[in-house]
TORMI-906464 format. One record per atom (N, C-alpha, C): x, y, z; residue in three letters. Coordinates in steps of 0.05 Angstrom, whole numbers, plus 32768, in hexadecimal, padded with zeros to 4 digits. Layout:
<pts>
XYZALA/...
</pts>
This chain:
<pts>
82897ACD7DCFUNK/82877AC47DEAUNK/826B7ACC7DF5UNK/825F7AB67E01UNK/82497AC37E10UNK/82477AC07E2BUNK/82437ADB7E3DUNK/82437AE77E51UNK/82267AED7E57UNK/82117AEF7E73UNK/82037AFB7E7AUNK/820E7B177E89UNK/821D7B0C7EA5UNK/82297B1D7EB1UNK/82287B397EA8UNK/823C7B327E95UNK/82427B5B7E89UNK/822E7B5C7E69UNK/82167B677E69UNK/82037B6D7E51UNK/82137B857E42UNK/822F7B837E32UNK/823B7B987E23UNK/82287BA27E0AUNK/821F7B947E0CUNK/82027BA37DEBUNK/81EC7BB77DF9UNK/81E87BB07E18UNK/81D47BB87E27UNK/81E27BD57E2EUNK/81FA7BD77E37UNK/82117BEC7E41UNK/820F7C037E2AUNK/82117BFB7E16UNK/821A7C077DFBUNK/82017C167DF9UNK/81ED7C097DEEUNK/81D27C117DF1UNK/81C87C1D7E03UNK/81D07C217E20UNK/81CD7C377E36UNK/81E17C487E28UNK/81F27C4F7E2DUNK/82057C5C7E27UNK/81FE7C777E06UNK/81F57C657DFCUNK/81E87C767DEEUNK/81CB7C897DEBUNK/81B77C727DFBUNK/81A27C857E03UNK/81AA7C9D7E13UNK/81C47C987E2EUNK/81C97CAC7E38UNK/81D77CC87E2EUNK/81E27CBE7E10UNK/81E87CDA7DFAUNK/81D67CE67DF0UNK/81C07CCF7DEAUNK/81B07CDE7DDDUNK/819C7CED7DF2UNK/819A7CE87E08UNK/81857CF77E18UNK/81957D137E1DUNK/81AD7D107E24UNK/81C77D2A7E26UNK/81C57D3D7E0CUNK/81BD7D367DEEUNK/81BE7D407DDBUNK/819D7D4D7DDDUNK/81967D387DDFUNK/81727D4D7DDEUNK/816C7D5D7DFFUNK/817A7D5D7E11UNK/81787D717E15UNK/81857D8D7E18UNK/81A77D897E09UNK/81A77DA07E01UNK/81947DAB7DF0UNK/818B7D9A7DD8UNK/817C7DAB7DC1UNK/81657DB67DC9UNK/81617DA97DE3UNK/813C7DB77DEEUNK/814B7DDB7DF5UNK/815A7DD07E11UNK/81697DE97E18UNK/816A7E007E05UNK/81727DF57DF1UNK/817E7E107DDCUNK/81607E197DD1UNK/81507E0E7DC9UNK/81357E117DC8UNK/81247E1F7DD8UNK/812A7E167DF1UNK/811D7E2C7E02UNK/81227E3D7E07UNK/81467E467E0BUNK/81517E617E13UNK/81577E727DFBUNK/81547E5F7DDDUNK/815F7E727DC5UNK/817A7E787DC7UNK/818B7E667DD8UNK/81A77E707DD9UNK/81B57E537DD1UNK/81D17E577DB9UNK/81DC7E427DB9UNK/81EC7E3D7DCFUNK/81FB7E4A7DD6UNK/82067E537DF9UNK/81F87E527E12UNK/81F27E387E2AUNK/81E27E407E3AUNK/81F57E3E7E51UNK/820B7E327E4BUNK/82227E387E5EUNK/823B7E2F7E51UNK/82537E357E6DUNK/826D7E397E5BUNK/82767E177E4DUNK/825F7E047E60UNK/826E7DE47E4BUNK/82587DE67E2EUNK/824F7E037E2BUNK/82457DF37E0CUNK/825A7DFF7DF7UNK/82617E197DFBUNK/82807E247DEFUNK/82837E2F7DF9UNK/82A17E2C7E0FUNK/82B07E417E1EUNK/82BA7E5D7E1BUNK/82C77E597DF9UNK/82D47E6C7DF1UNK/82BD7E777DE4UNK/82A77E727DE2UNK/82927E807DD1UNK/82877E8B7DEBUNK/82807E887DF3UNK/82747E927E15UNK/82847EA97E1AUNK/82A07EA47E1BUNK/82B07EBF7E27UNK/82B37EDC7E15UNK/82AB7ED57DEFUNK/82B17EE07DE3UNK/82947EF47DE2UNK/827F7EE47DEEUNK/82697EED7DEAUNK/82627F027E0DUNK/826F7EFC7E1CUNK/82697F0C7E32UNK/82777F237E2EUNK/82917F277E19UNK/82A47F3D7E21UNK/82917F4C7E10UNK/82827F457DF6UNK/82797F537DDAUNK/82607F5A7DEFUNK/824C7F4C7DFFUNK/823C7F5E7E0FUNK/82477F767E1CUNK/82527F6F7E2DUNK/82687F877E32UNK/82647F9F7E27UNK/82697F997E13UNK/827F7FB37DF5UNK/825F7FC17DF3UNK/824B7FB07DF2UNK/82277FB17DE8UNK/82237FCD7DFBUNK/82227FBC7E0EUNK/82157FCE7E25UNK/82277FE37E23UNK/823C7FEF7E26UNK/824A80007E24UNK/824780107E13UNK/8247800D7DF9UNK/8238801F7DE3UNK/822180217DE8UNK/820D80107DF0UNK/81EE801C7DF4UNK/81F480337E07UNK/820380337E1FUNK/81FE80467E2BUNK/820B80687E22UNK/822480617E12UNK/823080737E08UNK/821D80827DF7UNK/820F80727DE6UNK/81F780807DDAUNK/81DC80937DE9UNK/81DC80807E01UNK/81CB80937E13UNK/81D080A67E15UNK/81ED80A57E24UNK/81F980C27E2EUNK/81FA80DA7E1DUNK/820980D27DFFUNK/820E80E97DE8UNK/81F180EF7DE1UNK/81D680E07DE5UNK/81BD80EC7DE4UNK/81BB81017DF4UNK/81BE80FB7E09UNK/81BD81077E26UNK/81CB81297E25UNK/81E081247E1BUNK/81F281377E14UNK/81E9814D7DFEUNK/81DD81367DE7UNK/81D3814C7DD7UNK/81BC81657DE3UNK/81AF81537DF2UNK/819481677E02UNK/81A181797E0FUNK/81BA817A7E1DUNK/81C5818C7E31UNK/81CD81A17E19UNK/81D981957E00UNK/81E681AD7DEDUNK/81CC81C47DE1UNK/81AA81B77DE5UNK/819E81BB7DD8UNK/818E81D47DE7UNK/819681C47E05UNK/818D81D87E1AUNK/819981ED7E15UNK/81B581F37E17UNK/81CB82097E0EUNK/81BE82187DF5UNK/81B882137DEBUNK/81B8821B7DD1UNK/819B822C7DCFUNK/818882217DD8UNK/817582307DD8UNK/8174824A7DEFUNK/818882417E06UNK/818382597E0DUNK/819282717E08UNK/81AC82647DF6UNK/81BE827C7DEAUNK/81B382897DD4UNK/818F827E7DCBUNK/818782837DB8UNK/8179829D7DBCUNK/817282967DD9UNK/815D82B17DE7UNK/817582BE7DEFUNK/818D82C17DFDUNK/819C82D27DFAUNK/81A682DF7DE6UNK/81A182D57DD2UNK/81AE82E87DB9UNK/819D82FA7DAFUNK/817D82F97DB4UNK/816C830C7DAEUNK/816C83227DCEUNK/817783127DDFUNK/816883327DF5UNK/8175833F7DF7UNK/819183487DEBUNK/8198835D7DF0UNK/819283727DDBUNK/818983697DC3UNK/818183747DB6UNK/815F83857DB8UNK/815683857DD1UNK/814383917DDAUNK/814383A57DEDUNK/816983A37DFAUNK/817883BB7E06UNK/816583B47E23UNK/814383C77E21UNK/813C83D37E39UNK/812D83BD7E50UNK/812283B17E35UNK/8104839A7E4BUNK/811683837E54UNK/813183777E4BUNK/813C83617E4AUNK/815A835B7E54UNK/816283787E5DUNK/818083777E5BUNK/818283627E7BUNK/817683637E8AUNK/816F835E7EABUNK/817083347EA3UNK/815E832C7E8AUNK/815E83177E93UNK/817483057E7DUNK/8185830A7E74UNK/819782F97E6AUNK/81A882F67E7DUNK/81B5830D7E8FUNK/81B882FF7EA6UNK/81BA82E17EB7UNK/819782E57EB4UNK/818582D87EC3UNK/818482BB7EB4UNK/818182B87E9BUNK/818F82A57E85UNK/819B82957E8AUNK/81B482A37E8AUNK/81CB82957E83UNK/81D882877EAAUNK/81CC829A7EBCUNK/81CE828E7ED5UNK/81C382737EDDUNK/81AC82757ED2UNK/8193825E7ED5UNK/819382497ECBUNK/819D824A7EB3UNK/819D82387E9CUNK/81AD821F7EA6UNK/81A282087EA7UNK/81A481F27EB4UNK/81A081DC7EA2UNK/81AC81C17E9EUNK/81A681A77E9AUNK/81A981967EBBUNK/819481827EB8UNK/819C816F7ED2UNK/81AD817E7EE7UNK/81A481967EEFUNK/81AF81A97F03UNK/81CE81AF7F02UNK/81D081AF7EECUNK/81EE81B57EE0UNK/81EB81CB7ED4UNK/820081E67EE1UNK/820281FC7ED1UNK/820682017EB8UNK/8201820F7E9BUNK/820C82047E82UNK/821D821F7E82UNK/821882327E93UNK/822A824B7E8AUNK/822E82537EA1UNK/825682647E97UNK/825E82747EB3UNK/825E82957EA6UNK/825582A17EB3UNK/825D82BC7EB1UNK/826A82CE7EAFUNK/828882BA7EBAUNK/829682C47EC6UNK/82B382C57EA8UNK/82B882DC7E99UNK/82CC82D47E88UNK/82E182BD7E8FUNK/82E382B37E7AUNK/830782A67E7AUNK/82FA82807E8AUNK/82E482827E98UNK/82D682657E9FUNK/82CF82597E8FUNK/82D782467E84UNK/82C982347E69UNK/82BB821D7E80UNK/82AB820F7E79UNK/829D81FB7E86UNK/829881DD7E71UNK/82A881C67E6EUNK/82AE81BA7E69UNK/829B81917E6EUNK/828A81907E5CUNK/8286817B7E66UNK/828A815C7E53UNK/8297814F7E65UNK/829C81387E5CUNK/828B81287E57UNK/828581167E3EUNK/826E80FF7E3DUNK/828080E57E39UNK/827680D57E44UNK/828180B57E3FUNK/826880AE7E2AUNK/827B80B17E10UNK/826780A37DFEUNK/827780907DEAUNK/8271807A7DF6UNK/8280805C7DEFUNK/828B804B7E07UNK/828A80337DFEUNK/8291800F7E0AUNK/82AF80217E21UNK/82C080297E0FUNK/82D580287E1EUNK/82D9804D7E2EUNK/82EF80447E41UNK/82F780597E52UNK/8301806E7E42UNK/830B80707E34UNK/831480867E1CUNK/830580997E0EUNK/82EA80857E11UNK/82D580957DF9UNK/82CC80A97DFFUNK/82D280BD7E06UNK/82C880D77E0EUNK/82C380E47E00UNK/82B680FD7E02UNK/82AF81137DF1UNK/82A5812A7E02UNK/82B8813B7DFDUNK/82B881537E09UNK/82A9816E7E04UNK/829181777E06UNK/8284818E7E02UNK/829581A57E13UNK/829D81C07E06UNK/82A381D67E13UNK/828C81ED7E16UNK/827E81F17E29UNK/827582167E28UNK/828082257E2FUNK/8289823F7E26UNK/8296824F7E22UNK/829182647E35UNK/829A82687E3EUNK/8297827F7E4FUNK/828982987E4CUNK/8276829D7E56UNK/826F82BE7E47UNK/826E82CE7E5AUNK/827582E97E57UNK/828182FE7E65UNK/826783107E6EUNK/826083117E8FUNK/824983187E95UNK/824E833C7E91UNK/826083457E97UNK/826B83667E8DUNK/825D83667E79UNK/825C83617E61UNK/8253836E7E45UNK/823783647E42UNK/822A835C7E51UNK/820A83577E51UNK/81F9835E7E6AUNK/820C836D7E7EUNK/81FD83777E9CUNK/81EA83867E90UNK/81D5838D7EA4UNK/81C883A77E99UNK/81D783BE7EA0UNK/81E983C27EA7UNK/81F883DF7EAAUNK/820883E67E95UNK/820D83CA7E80UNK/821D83CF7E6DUNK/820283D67E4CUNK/81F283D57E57UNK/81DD83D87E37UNK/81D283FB7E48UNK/81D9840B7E3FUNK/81D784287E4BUNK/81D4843D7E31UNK/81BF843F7E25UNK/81B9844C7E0DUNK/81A3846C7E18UNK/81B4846D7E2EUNK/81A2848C7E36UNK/81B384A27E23UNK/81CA849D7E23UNK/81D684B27E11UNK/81DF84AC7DF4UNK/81E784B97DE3UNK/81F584A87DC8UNK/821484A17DD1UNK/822284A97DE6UNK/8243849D7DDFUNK/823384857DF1UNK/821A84827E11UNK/822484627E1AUNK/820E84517E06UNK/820784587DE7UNK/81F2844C7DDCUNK/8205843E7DCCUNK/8222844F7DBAUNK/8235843F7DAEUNK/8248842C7DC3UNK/824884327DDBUNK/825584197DF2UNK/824084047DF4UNK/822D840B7DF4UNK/821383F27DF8UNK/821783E97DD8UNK/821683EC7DC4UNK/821E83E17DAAUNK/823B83CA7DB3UNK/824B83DB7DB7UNK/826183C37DB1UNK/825983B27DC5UNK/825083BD7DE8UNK/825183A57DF0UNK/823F838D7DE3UNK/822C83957DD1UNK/821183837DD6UNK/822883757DBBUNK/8233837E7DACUNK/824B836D7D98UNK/825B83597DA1UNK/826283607DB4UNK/8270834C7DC5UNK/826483357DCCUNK/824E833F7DDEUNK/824483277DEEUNK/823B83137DD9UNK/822383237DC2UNK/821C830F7DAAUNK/823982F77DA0UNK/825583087D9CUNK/826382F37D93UNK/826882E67DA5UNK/827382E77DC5UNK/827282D07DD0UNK/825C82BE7DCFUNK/823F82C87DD8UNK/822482B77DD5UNK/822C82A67DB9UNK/823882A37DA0UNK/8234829F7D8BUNK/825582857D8DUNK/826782917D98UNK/827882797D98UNK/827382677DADUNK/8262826B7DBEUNK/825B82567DD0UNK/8248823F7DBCUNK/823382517DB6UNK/822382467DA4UNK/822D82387D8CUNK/8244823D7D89UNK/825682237D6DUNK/825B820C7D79UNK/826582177D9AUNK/827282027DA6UNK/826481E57DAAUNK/824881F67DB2UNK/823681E17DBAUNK/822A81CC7DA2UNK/822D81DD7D85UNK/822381D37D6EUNK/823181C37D65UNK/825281C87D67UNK/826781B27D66UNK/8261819A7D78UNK/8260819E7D83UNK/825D81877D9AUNK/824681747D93UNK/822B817D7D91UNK/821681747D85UNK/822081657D66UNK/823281667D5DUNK/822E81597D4CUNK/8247814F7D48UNK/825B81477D5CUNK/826B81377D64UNK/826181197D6EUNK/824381297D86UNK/824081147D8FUNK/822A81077D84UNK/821981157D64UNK/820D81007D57UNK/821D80F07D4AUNK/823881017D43UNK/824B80E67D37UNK/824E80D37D41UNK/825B80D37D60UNK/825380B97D6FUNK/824580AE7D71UNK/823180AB7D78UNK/821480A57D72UNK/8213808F7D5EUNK/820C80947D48UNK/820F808E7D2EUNK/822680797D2DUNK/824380857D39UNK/8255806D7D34UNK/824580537D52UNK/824A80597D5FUNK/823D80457D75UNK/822980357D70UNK/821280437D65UNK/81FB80347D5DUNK/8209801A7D40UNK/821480247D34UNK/821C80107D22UNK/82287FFC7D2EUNK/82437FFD7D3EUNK/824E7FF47D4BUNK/823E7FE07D5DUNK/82317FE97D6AUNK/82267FD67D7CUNK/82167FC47D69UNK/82037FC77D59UNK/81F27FC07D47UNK/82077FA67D3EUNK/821D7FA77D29UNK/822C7F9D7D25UNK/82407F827D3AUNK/82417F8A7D51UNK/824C7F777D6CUNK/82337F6B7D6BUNK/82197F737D6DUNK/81FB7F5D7D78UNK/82007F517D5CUNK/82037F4E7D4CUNK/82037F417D39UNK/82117F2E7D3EUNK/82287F337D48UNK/82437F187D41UNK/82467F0C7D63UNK/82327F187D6EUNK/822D7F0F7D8AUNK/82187EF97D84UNK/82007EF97D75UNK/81EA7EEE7D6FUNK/82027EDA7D60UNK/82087ED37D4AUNK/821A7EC67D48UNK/822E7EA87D4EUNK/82307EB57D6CUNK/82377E9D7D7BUNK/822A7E987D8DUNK/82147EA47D9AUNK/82057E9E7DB1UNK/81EF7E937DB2UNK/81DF7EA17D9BUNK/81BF7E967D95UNK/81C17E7E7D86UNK/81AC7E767D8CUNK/81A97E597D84UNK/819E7E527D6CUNK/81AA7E447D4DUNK/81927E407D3DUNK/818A7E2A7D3CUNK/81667E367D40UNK/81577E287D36UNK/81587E167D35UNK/81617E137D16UNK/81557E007CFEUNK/816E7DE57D08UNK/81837DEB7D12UNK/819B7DD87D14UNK/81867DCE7D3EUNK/81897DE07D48UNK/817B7DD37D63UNK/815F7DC57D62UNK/81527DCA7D57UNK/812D7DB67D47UNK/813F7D9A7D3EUNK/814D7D9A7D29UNK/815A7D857D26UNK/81727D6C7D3EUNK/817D7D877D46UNK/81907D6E7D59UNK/81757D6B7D67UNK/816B7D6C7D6CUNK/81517D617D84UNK/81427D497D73UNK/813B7D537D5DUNK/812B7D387D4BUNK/81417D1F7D51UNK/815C7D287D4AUNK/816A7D107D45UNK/81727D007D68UNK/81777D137D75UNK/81717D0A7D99UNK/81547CFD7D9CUNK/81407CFF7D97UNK/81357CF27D9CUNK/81297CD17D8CUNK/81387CD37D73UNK/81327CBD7D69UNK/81517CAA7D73UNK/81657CBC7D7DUNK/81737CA37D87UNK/81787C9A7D9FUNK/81617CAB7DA8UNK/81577CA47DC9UNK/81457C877DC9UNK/81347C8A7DBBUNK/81177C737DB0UNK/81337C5D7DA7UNK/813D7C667D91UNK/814F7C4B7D8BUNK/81637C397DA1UNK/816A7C527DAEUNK/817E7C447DC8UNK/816B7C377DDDUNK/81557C3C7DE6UNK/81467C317DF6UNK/813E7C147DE6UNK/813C7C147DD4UNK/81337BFB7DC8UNK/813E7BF07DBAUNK/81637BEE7DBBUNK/81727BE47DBDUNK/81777BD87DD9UNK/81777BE27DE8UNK/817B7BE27E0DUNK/81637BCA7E0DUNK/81537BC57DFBUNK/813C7BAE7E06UNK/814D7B937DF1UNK/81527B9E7DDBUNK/815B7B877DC8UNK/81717B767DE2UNK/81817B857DE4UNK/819F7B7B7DF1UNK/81957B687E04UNK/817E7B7A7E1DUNK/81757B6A7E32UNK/816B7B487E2BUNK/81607B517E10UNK/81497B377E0CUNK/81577B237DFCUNK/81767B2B7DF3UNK/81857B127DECUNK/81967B087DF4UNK/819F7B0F7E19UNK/81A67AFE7E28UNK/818F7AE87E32UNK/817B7AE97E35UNK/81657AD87E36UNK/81697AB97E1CUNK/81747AC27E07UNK/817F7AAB7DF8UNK/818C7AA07E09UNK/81A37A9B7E21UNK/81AE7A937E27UNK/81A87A747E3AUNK/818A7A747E3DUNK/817D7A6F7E4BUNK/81797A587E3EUNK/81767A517E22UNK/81767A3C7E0AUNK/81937A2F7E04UNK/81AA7A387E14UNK/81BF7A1E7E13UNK/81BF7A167E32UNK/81AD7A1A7E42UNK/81A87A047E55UNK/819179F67E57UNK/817F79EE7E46UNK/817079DB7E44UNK/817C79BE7E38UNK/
</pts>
């Protein structure tokens, strides 16, 4: 049948230039942003799977921060239970500042020690994605009695054998604090270590579904644009052979 009215070859031939311009410019899109995902109509369920796995990302990056963070606080501890473990062993020039030590001794204006027997001081790290992931450092309490200077008293030989045991004492508490903190330190390089994999592992299978390749996006674009050129010049064929029509009225 021939029709001018409705140009169905002309329709068809739009119809397709208008896929193919829709196809080349997703493929620019993905090109420019490097993402196969630039919103939820290019994959929905890839989109949602890929915001929760950011999520999980960021969450371990920071968990890793923190157990860093943590390690420096254990490290702080540690060095100064280091200088406590030598001053009492100098009895006369030093007994005054372990005290002074273990009072002062601070991370991010956080006390790391109480003086006070039987106080443990307890700090929690969030290290990991989820609410659970904690990790708990203990310092141990150390007993300011057996390291006062009233208790290191070597004027006589019986308060020189009391200054002995005390300075026994205090060294073993100074020394289980100091496990405590060492445990901890290497709890939370275990975390560490597991997280860093972990996350490493999610960017992977995040990259996966999100980022865009390449070599498949260069191509859908070659092929968008050659059936852009073709549909346009089809869109002229169609036009220019209703113009035959013009030759069954002469």
């Amino acid at each position: 049948m021939t029709v001018i009215n409705t140009n169905i070859s002309a329709v068809r031939a739009a119809n397709a230039s208008n896929s193919a311009a829709l196809m080349q410019g997703t493929a620019m899109q993905r090109l420019a942003t490097g993402k196969r995902i630039n919103s939820a109509k290019d994959d929905a369920a890839g989109l949602a799977i890929s915001t929760s796995m950011t999520s999980q990302i960021t969450g371990m990056q920071q968990g890793v921060r923190n157990a860093n963070d943590d390690i420096s606080l254990a490290q702080t501890a540690e060095g100064a239970l280091n200088e406590v473990t030598n001053m009492p062993q100098e009895v006369t020039s030093l007994t005054l500042q372990v005290g002074s030590v273990l009072a002062n001794t601070e991370f991010n204006g956080v006390a790391l020690f109480i003086t006070t027997a039987g106080t443990d001081i307890t700090f929690d790290i969030q290290a990991g994605a989820n609410a659970a992931d904690v990790i708990s450092v203990t310092s141990l309490a150390i007993d300011g009695t057996n390291i006062d200077a009233t208790a290191l008293d070597v004027s006589t030989s019986a308060l020189a054998v009391t200054t002995m045991a005390n300075v026994d004492a205090a060294l073993a508490e100074v020394a289980n604090t100091n496990a405590a903190f060492g445990g901890g330190e290497s709890q939370l390089q275990s975390a560490i270590n597991s997280l860093t994999s972990n996350s490493t592992n999610l960017s992977d299978a995040r990259s996966r579904i999100i980022d865009a390749d390449y070599s498949a996006a260069t191509t859908m674009l070659a092929k968008a644009q050659i059936l852009s050129q073709d549909s346009t010049a089809m869109i002229a064929q169609a036009n220019q052979a209703q113009q035959n029509v013009l030759s069954l009225l002469k």
